[in-house]
PAMARKOL-930962 format. One line per 4 residues: number of its first residue (from 1); for each residue x, y, z of N, C-alpha, C. Coordinates in Angstrom, 1 decimal. Layout:
// residues N
NUM) X,Y,Z,X,Y,Z,X,Y,Z ~ ...
This chain:
// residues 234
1) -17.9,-10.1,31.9,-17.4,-11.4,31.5,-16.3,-11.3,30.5 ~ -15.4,-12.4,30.7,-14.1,-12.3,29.7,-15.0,-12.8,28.1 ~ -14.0,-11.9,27.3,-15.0,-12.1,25.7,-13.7,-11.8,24.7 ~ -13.3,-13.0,23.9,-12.4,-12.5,22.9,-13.7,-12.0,21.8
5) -12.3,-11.2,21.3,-12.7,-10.8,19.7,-11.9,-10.7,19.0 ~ -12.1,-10.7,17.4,-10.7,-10.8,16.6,-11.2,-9.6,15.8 ~ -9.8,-8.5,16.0,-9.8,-7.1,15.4,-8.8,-7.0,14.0 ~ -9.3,-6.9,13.0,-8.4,-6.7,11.5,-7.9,-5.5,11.3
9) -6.8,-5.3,11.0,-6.4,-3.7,11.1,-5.7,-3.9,9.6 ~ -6.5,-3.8,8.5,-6.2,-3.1,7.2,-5.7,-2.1,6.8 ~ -4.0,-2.1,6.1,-3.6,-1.1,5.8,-3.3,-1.0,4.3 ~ -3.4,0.1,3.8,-2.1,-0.3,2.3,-1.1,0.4,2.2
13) 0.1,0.0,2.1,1.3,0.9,2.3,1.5,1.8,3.4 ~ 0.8,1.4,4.7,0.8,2.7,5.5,1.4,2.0,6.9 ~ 1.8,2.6,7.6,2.2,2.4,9.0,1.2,2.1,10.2 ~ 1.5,1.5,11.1,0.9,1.6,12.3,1.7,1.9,13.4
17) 0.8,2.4,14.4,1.8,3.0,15.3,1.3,2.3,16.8 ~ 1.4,2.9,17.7,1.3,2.2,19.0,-0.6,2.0,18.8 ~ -0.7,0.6,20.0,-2.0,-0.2,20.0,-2.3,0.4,21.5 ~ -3.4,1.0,21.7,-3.8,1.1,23.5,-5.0,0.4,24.1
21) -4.8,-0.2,25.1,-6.5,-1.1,25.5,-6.5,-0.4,26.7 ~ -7.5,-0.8,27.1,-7.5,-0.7,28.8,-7.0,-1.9,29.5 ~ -6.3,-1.3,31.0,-5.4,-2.0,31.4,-5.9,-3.1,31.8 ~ -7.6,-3.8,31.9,-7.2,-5.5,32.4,-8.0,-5.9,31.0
25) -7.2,-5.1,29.5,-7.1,-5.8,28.6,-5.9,-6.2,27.9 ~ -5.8,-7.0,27.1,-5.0,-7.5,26.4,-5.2,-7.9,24.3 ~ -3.8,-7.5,24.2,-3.7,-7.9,22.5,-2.8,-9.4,22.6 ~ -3.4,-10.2,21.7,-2.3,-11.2,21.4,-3.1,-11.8,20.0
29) -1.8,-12.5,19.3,-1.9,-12.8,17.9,-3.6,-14.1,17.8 ~ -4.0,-13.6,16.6,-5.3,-14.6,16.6,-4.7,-15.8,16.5 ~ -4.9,-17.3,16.9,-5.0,-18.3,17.2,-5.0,-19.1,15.6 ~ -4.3,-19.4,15.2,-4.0,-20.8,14.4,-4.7,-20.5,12.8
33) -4.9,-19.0,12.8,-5.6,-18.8,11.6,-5.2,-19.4,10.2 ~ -6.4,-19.8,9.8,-5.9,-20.2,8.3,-5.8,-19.2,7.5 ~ -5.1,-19.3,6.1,-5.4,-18.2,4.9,-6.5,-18.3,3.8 ~ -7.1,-17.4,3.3,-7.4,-17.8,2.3,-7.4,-16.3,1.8
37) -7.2,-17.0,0.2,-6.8,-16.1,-1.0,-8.1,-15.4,-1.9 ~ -8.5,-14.4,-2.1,-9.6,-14.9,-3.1,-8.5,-14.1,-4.5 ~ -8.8,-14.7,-5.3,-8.5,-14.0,-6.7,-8.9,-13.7,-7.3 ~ -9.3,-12.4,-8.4,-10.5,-12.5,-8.9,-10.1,-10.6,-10.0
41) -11.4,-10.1,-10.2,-11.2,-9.3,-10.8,-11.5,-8.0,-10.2 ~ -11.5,-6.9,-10.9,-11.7,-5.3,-10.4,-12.8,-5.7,-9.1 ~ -14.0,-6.5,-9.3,-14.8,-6.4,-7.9,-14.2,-6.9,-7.0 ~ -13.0,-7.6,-7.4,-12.4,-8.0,-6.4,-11.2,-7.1,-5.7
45) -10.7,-6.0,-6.6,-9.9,-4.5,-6.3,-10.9,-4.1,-5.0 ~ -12.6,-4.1,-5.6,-12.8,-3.4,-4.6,-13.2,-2.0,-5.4 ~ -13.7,-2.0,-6.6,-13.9,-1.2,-7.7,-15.6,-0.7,-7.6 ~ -15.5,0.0,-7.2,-17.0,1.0,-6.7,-17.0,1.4,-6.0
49) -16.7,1.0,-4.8,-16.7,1.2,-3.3,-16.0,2.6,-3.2 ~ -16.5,3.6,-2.4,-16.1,5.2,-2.0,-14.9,4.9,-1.6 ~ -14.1,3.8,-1.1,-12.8,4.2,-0.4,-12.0,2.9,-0.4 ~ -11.1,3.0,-0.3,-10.0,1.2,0.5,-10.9,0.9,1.3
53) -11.4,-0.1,1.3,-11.2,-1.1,2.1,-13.0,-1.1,2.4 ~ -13.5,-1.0,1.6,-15.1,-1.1,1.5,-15.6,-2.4,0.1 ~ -14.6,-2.9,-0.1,-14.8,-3.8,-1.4,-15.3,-5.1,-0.6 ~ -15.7,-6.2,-1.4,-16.2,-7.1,-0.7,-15.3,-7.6,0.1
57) -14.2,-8.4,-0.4,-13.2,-8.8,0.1,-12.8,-8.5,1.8 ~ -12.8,-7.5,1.5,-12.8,-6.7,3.1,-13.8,-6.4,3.9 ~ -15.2,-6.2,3.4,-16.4,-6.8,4.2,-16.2,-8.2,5.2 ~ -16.1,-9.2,3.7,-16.4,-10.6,4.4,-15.3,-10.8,5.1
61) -13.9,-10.3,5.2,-13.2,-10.1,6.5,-13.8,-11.0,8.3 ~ -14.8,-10.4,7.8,-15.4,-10.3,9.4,-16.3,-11.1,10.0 ~ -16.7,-12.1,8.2,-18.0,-12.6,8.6,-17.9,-14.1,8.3 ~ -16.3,-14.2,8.6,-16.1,-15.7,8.1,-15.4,-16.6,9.0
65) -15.0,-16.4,10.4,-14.5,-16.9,11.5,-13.0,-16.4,11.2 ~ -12.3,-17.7,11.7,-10.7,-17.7,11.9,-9.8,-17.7,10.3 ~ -9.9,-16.8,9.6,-9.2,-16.8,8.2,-8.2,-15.5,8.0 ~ -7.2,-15.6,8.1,-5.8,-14.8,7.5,-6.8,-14.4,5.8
69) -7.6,-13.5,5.4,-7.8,-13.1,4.1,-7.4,-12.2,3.4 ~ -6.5,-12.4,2.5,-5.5,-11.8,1.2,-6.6,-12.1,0.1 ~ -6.3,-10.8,-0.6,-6.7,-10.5,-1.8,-5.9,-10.1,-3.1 ~ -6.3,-10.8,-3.9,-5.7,-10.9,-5.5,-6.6,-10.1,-6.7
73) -6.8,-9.1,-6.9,-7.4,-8.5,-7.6,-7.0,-7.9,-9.1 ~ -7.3,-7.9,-9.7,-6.5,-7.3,-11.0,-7.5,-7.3,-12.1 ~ -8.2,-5.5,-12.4,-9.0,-5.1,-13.0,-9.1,-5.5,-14.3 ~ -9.9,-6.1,-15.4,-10.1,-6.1,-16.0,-9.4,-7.2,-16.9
77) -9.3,-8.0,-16.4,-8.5,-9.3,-16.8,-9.7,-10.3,-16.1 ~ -9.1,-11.9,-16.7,-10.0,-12.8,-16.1,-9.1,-14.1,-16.8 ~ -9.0,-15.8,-16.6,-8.3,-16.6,-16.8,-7.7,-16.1,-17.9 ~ -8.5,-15.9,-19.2,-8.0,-16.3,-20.6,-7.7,-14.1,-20.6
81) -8.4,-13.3,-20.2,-8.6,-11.9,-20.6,-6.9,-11.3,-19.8 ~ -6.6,-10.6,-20.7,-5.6,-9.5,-20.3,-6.1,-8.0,-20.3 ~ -5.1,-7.3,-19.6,-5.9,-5.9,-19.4,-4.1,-4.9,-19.4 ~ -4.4,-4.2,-20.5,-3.0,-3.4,-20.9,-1.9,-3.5,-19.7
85) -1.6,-4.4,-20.2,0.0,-5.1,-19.7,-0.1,-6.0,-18.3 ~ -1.6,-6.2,-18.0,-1.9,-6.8,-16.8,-2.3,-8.4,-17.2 ~ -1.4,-9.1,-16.7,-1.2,-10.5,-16.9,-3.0,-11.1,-16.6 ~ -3.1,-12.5,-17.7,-4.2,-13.2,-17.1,-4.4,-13.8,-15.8
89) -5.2,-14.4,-15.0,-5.3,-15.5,-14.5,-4.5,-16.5,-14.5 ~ -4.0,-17.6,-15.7,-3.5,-18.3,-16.1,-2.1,-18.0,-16.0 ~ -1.7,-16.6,-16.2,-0.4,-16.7,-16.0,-0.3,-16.1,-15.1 ~ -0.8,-15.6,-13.8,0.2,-15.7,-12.2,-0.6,-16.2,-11.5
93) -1.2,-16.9,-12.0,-1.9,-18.0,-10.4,-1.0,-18.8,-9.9 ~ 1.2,-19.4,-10.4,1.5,-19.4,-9.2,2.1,-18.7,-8.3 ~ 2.3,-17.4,-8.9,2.8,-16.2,-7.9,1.9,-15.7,-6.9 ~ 0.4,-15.0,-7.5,-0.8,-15.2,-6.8,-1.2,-15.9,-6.4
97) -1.2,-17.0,-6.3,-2.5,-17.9,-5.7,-0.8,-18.7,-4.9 ~ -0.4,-19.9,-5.7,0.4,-20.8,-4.8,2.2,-20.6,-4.5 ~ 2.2,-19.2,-4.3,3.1,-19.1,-4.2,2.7,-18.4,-2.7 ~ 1.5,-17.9,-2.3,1.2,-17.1,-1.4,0.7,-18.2,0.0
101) 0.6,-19.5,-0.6,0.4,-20.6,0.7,-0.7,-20.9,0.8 ~ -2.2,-20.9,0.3,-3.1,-20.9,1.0,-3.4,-21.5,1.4 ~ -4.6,-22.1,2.5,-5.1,-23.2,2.7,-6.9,-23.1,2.2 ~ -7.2,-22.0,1.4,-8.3,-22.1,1.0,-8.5,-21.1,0.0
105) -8.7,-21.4,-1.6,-8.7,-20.3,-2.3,-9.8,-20.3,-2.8 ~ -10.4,-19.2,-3.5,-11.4,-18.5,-4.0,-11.4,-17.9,-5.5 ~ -12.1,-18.0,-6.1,-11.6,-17.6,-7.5,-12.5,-17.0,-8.5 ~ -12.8,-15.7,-8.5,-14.2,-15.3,-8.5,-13.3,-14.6,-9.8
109) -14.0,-15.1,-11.1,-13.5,-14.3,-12.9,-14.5,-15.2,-13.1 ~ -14.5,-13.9,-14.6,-14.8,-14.7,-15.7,-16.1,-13.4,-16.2 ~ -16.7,-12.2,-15.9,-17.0,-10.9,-16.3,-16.6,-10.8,-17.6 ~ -14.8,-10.5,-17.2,-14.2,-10.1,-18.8,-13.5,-11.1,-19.5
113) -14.5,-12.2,-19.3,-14.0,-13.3,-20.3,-15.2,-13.9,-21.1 ~ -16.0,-13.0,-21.0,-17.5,-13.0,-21.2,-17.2,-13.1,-23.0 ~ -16.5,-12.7,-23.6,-16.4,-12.4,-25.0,-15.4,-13.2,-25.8 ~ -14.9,-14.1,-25.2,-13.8,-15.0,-25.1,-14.6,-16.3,-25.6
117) -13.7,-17.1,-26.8,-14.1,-18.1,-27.6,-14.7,-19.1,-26.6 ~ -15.8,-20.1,-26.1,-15.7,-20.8,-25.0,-14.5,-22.0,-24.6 ~ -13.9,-22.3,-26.0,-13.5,-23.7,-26.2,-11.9,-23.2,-25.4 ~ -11.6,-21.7,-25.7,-9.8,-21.3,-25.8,-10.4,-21.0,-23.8
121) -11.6,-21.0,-23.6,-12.1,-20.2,-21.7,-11.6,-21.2,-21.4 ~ -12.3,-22.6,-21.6,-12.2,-23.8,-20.7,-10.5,-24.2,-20.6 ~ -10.0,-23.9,-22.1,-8.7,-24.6,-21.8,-7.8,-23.7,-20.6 ~ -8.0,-22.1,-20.4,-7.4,-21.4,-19.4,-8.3,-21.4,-18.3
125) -9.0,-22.1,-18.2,-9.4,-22.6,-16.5,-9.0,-23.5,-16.0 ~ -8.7,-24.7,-17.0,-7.9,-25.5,-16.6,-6.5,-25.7,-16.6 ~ -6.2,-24.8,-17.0,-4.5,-24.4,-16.8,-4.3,-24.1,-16.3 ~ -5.2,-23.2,-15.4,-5.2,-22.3,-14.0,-4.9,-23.7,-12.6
129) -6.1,-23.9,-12.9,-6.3,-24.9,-12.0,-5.3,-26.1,-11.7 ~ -4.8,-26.2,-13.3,-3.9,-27.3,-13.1,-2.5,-26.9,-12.3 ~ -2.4,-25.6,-12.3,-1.5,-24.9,-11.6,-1.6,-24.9,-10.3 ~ -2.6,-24.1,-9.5,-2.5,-24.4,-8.5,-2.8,-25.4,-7.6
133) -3.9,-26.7,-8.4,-3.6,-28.1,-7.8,-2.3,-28.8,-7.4 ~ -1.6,-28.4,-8.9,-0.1,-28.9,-8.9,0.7,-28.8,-7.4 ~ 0.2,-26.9,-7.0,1.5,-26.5,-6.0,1.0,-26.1,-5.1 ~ -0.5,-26.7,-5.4,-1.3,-26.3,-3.7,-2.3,-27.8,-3.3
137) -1.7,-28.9,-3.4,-2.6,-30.3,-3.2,-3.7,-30.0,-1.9 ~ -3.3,-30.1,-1.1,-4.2,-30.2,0.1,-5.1,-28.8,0.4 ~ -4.9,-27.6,-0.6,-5.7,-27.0,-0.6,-7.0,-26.7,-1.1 ~ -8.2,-26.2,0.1,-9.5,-26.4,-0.1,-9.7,-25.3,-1.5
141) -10.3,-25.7,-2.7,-10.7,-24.7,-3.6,-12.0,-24.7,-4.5 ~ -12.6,-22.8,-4.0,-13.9,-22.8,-4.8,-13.9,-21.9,-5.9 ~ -14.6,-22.3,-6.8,-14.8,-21.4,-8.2,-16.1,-20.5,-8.0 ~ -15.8,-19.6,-8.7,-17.2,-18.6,-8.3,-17.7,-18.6,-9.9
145) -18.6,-18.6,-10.3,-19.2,-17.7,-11.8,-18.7,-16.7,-11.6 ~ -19.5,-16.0,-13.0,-19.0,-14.5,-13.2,-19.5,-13.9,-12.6 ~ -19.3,-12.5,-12.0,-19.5,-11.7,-11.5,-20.5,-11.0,-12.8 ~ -21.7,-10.5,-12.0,-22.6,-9.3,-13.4,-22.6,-8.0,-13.1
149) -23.3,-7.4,-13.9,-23.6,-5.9,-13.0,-25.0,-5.8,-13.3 ~ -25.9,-6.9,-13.3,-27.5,-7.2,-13.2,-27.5,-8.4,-14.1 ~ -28.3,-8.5,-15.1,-28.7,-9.0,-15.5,-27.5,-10.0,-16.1 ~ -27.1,-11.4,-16.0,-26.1,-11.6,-16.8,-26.3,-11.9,-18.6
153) -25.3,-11.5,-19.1,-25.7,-11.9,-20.3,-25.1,-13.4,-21.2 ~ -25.2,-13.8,-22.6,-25.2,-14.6,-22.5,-24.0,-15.2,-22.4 ~ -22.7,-14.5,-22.9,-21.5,-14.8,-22.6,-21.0,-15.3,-21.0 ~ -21.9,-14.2,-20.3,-21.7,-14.8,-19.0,-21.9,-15.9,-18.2
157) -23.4,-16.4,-18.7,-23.7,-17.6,-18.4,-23.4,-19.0,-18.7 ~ -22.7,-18.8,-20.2,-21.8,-19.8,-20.9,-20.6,-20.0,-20.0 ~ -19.9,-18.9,-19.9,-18.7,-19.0,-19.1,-19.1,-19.8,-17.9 ~ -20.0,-19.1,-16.9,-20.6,-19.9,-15.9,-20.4,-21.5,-16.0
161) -21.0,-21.6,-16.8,-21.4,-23.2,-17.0,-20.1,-23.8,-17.2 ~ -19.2,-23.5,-17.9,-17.9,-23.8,-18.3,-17.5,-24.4,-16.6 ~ -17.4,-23.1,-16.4,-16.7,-23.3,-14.9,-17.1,-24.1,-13.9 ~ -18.8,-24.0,-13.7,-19.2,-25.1,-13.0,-19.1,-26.5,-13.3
165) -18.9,-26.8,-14.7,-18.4,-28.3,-15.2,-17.0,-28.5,-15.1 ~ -16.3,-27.5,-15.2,-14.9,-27.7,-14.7,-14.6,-28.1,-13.7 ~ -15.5,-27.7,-12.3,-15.5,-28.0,-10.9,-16.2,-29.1,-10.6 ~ -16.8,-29.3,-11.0,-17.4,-30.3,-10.9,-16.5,-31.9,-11.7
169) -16.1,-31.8,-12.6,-15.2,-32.7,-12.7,-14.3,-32.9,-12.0 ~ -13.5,-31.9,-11.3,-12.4,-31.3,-10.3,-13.1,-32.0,-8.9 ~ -14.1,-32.2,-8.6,-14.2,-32.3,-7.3,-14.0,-30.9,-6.3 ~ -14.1,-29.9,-6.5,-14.1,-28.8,-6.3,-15.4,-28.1,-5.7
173) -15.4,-27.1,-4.8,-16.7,-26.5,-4.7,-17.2,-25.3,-5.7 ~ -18.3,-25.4,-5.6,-18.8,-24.0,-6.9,-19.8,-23.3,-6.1 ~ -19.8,-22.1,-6.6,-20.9,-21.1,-6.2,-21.6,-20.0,-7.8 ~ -22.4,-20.1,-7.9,-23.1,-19.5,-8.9,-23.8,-18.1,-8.5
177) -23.3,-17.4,-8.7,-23.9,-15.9,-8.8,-24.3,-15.3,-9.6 ~ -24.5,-16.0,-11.2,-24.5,-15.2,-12.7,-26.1,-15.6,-12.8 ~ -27.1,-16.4,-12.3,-28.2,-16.6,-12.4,-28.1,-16.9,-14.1 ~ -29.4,-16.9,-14.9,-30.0,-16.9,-15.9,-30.3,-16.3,-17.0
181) -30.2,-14.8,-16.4,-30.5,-13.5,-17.4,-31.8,-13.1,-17.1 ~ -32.8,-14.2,-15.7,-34.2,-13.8,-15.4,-34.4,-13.9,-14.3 ~ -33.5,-12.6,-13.7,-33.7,-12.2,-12.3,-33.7,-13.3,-11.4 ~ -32.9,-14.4,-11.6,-32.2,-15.3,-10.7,-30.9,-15.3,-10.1
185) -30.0,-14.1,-11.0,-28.3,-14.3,-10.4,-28.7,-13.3,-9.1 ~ -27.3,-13.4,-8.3,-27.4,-12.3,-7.2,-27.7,-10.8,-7.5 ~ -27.2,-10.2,-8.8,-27.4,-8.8,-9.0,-28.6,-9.4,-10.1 ~ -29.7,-8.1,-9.8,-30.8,-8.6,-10.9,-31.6,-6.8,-11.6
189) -32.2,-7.0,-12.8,-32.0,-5.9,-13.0,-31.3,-5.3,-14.3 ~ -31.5,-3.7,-14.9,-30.6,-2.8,-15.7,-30.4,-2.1,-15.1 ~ -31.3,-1.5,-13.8,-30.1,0.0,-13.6,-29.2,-0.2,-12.7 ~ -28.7,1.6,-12.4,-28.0,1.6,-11.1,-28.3,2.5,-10.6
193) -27.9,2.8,-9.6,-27.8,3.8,-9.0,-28.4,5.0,-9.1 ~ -28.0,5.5,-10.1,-28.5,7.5,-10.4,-29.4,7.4,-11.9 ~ -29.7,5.8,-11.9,-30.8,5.7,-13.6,-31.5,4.5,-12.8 ~ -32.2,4.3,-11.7,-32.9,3.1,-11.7,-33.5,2.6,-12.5
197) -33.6,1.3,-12.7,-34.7,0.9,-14.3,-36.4,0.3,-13.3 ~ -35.9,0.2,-11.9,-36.8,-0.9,-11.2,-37.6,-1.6,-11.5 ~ -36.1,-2.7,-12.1,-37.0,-4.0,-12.5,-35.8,-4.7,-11.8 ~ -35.2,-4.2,-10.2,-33.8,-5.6,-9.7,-33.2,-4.6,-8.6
201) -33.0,-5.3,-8.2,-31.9,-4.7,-7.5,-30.5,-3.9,-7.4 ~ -30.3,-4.0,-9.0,-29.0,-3.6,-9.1,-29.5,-1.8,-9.3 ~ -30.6,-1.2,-9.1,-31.0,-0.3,-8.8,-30.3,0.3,-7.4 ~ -30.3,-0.5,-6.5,-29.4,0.0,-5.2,-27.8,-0.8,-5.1
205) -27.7,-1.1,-5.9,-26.2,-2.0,-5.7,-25.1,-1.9,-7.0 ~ -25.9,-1.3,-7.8,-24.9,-1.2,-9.1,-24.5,0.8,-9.0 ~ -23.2,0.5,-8.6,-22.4,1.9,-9.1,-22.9,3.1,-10.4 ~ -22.4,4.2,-10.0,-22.7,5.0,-11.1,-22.4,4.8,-12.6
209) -21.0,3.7,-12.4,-20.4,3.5,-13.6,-21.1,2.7,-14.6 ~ -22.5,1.9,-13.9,-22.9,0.7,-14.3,-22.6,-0.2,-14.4 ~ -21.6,-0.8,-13.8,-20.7,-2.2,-13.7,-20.4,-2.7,-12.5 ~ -20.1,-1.9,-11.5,-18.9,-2.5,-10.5,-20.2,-2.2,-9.3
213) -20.3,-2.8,-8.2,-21.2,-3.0,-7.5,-20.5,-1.4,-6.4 ~ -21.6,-0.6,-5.7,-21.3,0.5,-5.2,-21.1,0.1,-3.5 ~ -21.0,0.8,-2.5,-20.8,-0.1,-1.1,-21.6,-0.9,-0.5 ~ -22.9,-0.6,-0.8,-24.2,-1.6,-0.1,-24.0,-2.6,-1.1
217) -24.0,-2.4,-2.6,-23.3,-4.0,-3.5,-22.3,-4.8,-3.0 ~ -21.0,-4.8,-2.6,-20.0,-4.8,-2.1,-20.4,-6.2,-0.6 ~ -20.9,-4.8,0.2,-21.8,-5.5,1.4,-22.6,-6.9,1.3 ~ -23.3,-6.6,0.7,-24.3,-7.6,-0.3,-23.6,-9.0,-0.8
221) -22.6,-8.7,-1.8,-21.4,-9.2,-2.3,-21.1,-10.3,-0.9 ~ -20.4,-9.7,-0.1,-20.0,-10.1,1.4,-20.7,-11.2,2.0 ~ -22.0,-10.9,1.8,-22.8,-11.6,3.0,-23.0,-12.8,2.0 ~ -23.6,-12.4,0.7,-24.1,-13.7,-0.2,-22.8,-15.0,-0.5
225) -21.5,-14.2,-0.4,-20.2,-15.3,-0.6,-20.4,-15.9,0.7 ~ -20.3,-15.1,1.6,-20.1,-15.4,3.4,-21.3,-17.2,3.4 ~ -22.5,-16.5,2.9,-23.4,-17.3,3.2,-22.9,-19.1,2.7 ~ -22.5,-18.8,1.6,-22.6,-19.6,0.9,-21.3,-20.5,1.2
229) -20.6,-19.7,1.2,-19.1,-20.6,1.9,-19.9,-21.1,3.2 ~ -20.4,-20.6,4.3,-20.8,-21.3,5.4,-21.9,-22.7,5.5 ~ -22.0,-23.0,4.1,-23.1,-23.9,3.7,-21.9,-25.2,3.6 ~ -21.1,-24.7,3.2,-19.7,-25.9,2.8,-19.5,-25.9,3.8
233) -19.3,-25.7,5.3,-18.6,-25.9,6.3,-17.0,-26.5,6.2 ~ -16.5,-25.2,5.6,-14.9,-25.1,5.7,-14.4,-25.5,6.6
């Protein structure tokens, strides 16, 4: 039986060269795809994962229907946080985000903004936002909480809350992954990987480094955004 499928061919800086099917097949461009952007931080690089293109971002690739998915990543920054010479949030969300077109952005910070005054957080989320509402109107957009590496702590969950009142005022959609600090967020837990604590998960999903989620985290990562975006019916 005739069966499409839609094949992503992820490169970085690199070439492609000729495509071969069998002859009563065919390639032709996917169909009316929308974009979406996610922006976000090192887990959003893709920071644990053994290789390119094992980071979430490029998991959920595959698990989200008809989506053009670009990624904005930039380690160790977050709205209000800079990272030696690496711009915040706040200042290239409209190079990053609405300068790139999207029709549905994503916006997963706020880790390393964990330590950041609340009152100076809220005003750079909404500066963010005010930005790319400004030059992206008709675009669908969700806020994520912070990202953890188990258990979140309390900075984290402050931030959280920030954010989800932000969206919530916004009329915006939210997704919470920072849980409570009691084995409610998506990573749960103190170890990782080569120190289990087994008291969570992040026993199998937290990297050697103890921060950045390893490739089954990643995975994980994938499925739980995937899920959750599919509850909105984009």
């Amino acid at each position: 039986t005739d069966e499409l499928r839609r094949i992503d061919i992820i490169v970085d800086n690199g070439l492609i060269g000729d495509i071969y099917t069998d002859n009563v097949d065919s390639i032709s461009p996917t169909e009316n795809p929308r974009k979406l952007i996610v922006a976000g931080d090192s887990f959003t690089e893709g920071t644990g994962g053994s290789v390119l293109g094992n980071g979430y971002v490029e998991v959920m690739r595959g698990m989200i229907g008809n989506f053009d998915v670009v990624k904005s990543g930039s380690g160790g920054t977050g709205y209000l946080k800079t990272n030696a010479g690496r711009p915040n949030l706040r200042d290239r969300a409209q190079t990053d985000i609405v300068d790139q077109n999207p029709d549905l952005v994503i916006i997963a910070m706020g880790i390393n903004d964990s330590g950041e005054v609340n009152s100076e957080f809220e005003t750079a989320v909404n500066a963010t936002l005010n930005t790319v509402q400004a030059g992206l109107p008709n675009a669908i957009i969700c806020l994520l909480g912070s990202w953890t590496d188990g258990e979140a702590n309390t900075g984290m969950i402050e931030k959280t809350a920030i954010m989800g009142n932000v969206a919530a005022q916004r009329g915006l959609f939210f997704i919470n992954p920072t849980g409570t600090g009691n084995s409610d967020g998506w990573f749960t837990g103190t170890g990782k990987i080569d120190a289990p604590a087994n008291n969570g998960n992040a026993d199998l999903f937290i990297s050697t480094d103890g921060t950045h989620p390893n490739d089954d985290g990643h995975k994980y990562l994938a499925s739980r955004l995937a899920s959750a975006l599919a509850a909105f019916n984009l």
